[in-house]
C-alpha positions as CSV (number, residue, x, y, z in Angstrom):
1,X,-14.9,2.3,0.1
2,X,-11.9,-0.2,2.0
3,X,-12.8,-1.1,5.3
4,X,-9.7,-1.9,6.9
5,X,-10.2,-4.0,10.4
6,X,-8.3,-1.9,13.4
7,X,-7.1,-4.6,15.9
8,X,-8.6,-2.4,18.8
9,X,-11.7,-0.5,17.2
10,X,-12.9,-3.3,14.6
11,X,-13.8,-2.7,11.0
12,X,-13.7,1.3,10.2
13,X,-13.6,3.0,6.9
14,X,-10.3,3.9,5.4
15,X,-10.0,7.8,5.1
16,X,-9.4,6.8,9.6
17,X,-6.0,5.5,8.9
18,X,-3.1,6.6,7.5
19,X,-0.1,4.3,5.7
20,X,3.0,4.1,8.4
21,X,5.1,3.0,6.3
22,X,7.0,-1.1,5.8
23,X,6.8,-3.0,9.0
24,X,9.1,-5.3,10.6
25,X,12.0,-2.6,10.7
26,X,14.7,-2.9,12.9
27,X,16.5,0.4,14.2
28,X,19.9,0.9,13.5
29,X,22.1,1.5,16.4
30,X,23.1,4.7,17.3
31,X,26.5,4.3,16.7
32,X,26.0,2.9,13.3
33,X,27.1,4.8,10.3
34,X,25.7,7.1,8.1
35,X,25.3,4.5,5.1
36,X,23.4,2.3,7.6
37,X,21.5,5.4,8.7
38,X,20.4,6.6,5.3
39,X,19.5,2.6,4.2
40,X,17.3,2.5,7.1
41,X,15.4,6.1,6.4
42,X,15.3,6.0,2.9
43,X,15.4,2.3,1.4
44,X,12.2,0.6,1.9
45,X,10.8,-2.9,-0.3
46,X,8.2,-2.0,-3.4
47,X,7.0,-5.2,-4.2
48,X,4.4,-6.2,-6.7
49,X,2.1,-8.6,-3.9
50,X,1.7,-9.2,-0.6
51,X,3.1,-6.8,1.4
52,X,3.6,-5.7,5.2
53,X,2.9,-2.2,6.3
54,X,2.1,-0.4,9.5
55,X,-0.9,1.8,9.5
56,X,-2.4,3.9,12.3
57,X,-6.1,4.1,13.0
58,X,-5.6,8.2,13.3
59,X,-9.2,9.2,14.9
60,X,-9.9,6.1,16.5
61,X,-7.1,4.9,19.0
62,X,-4.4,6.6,17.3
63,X,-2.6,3.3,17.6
64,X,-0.5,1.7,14.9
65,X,-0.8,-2.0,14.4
66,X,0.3,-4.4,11.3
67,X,-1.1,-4.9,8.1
68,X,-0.7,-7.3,5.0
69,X,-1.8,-5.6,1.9
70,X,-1.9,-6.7,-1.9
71,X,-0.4,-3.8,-3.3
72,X,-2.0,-4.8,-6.6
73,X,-5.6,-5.6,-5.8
74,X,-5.3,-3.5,-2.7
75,X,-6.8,-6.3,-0.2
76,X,-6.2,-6.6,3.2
77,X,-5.8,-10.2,3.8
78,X,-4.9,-9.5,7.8
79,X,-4.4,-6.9,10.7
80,X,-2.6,-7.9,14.0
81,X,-1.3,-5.7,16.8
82,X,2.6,-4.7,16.7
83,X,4.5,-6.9,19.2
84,X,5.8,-10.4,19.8
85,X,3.3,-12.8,17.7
């Protein structure tokens, strides 16, 4: 089993968190149009590496922090809280 480190709680097992999709999203505006809308939704980065992703430690804090994940080996080589670093 993958421990994954929650910023808050410490190391926990995985089947407490749940994949939040890529981090380091910015929000459209709300005036922006429906292309830019539908880009931001839909289109997200697969890349073969290191990747960053937002996870939330569901049963624990329930908060969502940062995460950089090998999406081939499936490492975690980091956690960090969301916010100015």
């Amino acid at each position: 089993m993958l421990l994954i480190s929650c910023p808050w709680c410490g190391p926990r097992p995985e089947n407490e968190f749940r994949y939040g999709g890529q981090a380091g999203l910015t929000r459209p505006a709300a005036s922006a149009d429906d292309a830019t809308w539908s880009a931001y939704l839909y289109l997200r980065n697969n890349p073969k590496g290191r990747h960053q992703e937002r996870w939330r430690h569901q049963p624990g804090c329930g908060r969502f922090f940062n995460c950089e994940r090998d999406t081939v080996t499936d490492r975690i080589s980091n956690t960090s809280k969301i916010g100015p670093r």
